[in-house]
C-alpha positions in Angstrom: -21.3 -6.5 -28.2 -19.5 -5.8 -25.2 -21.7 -3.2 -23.0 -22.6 -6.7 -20.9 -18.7 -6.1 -19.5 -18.5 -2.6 -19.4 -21.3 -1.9 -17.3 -20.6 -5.2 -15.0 -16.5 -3.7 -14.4 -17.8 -0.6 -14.1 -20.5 -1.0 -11.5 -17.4 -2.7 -9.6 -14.9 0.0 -9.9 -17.7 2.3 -8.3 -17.3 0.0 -5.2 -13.8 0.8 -4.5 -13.7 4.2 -3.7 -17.8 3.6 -1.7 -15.5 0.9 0.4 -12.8 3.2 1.1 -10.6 0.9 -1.5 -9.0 3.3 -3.1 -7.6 7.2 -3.0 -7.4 9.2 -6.1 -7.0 6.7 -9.3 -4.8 4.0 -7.0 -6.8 0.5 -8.6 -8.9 -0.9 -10.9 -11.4 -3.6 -11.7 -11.6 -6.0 -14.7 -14.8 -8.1 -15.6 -14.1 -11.0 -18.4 -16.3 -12.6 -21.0 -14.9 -15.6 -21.5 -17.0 -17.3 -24.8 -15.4 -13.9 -26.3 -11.8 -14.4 -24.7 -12.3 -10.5 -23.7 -11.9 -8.1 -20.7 -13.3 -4.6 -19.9 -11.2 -2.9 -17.5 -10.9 0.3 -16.4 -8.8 2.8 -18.4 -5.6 4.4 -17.0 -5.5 7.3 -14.6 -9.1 8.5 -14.8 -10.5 9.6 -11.6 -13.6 7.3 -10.8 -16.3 10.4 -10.8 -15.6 11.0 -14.3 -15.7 7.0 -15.4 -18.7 5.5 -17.7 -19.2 2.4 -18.8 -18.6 3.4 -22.2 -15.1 4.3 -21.0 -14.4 0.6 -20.0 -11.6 -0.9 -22.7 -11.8 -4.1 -24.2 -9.3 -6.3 -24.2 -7.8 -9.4 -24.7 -6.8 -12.1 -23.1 -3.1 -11.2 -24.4 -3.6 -7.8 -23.5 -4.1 -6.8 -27.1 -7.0 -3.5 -26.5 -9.9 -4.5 -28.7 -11.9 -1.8 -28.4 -12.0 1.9 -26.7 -10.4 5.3 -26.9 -8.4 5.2 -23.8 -5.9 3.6 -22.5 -6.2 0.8 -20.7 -4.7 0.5 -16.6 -1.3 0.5 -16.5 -1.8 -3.4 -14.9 -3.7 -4.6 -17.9 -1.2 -6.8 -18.8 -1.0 -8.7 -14.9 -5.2 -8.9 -15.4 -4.4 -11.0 -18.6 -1.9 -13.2 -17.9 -4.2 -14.7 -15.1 -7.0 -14.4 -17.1 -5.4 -16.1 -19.7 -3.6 -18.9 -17.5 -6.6 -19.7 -14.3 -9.7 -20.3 -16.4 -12.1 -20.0 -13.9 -11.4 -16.2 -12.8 -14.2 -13.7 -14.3 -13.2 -10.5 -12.2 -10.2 -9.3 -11.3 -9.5 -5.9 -8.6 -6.1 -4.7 -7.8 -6.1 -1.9 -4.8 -3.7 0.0 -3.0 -5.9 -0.4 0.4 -3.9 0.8 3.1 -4.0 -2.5 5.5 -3.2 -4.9 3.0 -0.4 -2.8 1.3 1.2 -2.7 4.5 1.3 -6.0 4.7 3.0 -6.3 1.4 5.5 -3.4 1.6 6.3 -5.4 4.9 7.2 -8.4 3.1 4.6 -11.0 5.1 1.9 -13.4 4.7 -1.3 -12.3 6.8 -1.3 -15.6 9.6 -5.2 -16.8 9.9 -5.4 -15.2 13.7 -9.4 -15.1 14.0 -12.5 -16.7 12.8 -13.3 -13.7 10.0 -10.4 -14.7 8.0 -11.3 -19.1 8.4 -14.6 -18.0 7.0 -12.7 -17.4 3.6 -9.3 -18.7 3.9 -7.8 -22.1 5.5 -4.8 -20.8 5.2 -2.4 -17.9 5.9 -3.2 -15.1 2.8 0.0 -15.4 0.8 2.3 -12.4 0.1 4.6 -13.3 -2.9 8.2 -11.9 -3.0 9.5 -9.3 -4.3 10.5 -9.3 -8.3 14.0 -10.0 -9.3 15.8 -7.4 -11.4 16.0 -8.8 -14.4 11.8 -9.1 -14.2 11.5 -5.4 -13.4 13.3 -4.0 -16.2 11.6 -6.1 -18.6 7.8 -6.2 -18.7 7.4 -5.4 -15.7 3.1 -6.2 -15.3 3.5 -9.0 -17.8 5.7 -10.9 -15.1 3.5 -9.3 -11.8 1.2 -12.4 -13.0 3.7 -15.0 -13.4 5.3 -13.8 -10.2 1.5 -14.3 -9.0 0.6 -17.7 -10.3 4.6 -18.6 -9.7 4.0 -18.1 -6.3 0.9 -20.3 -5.9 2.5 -22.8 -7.4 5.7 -23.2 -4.9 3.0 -23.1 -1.9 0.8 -25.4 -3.9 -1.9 -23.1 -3.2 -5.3 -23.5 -5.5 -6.1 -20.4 -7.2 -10.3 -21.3 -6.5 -9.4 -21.7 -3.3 -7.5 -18.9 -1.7 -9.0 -15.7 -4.3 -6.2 -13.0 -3.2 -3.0 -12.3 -2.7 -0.1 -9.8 -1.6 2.3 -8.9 -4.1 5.7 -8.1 -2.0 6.4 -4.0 -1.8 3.9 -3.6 -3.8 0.2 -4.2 -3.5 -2.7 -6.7 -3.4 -4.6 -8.6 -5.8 -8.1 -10.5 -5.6 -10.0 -12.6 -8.0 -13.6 -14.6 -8.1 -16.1 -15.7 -10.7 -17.7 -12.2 -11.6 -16.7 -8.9 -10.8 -18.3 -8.2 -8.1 -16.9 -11.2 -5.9 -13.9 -10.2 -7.0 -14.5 -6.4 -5.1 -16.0 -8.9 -1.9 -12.7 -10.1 -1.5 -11.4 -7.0 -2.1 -12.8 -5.4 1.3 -12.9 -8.8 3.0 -8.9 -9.0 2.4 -8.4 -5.4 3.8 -10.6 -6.1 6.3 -8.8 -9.2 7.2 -5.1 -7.6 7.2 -6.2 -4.7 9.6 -7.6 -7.3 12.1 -4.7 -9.0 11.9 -2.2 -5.9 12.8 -4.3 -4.7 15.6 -4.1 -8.0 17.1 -0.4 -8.5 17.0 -0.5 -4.8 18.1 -2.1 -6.2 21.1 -0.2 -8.9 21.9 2.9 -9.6 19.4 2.9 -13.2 20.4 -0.4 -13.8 19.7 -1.1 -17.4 18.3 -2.6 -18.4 15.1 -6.1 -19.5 15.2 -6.4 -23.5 15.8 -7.2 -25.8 13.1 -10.3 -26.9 14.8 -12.0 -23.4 14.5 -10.2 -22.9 11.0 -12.3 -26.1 9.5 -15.5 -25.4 11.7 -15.6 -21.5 10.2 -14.5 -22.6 6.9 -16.8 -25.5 6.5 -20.1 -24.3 7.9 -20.0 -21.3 5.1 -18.0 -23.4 2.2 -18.2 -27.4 3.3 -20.7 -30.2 1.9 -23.0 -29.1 5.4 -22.8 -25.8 4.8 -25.3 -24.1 6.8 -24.5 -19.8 6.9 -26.9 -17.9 4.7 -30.3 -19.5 3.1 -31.0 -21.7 0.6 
């Protein structure tokens, strides 16, 4: 009933440690069927050389496990409160990439420097803040998605739009419609962050990239025209 899931989150959790994503058990990939309101996601602490698809846990959109004899990452409940609340999202990865987590421990949003982050991003990528007290003590990954989606909200930032995000001392997050973008924007957000502090490593007044290059990048692989890639 569910193996479609299983095998499509855990075909992407096999990418993270092949693109250098992850060290030791430090992430984890989800993969939603929506018509079943469910989620496979990878179970907690279980080094990704031992994982099978069978070992995938089912869950729901309310973090409720379905089915499976482990138990499910520790941030199952952050995967289903955006699952749950932006209906479009099908895969889900949360890393502790080096780059990115830097940026987040430091408290910044990654500024659009270059042309490799306009070809997925208009914008700077967003880090949110830091969780208030009260938050942490409660449940804790429960309100990691609301501080998430809060987030968005206050920059009036489209969730379909911009697919990642830092989460302030902590970590990043990425979303798309399957899986496997999902693990794409992933590696192109780490990629993306350690550009971006080599080049103000280089020159710590270097501008941000002008809007003229941000819409011709963005547009010619995302616009109406679009014209990278084939048909």
């Amino acid at each position: 009933m569910y193996q479609h899931i299983q095998e499509e989150a855990y075909q992407a959790n096999m990418q993270l440690p092949k693109l250098g994503l992850v060290l030791f058990t430090f992430g984890n990939v989800s993969a939603a069927d929506r018509s079943k309101g469910v989620f496979a996601i990878k179970p907690s602490g279980v080094p990704y050389e031992k994982l099978s698809p069978a070992d995938m846990v089912i869950v729901d959109f309310d973090g409720n496990t379905v089915e499976g004899k482990m138990r499910p990452s520790s941030d199952t409940k952050t995967h289903a409160v955006l699952y749950k609340h932006w209906e479009k999202i099908g895969g889900i990865v949360h890393t502790h990439s080096s780059y990115a987590t830097a940026w987040a421990q430091a408290q910044r949003d990654i500024p659009i420097m270059g042309t490799t982050h306009a070809d997925y991003n208009t914008v700077d990528i967003p880090c949110a803040p830091p969780m208030d007290d009260e938050m942490i003590k409660g449940n804790y990954e429960y309100q990691t998605g609301f501080q998430i989606m809060d987030h968005f909200a206050k920059k009036g930032m489209s969730y379909e739009e911009v697919e990642m995000v830092l989460v302030g001392n902590h970590a990043p997050f990425t979303w798309g419609k399957n899986a496997d973008k999902a693990v794409h924007n992933s590696a192109v957000l780490e990629e993306v962050a350690r550009m971006a502090l080599f080049a103000l490593q280089i020159n710590p007044s270097a501008p941000r990239l002008k809007d003229s290059l941000i819409r011709k990048h963005y547009e010619r692989k995302h616009g109406a025209g679009a014209y990278y890639g084939q048909n």
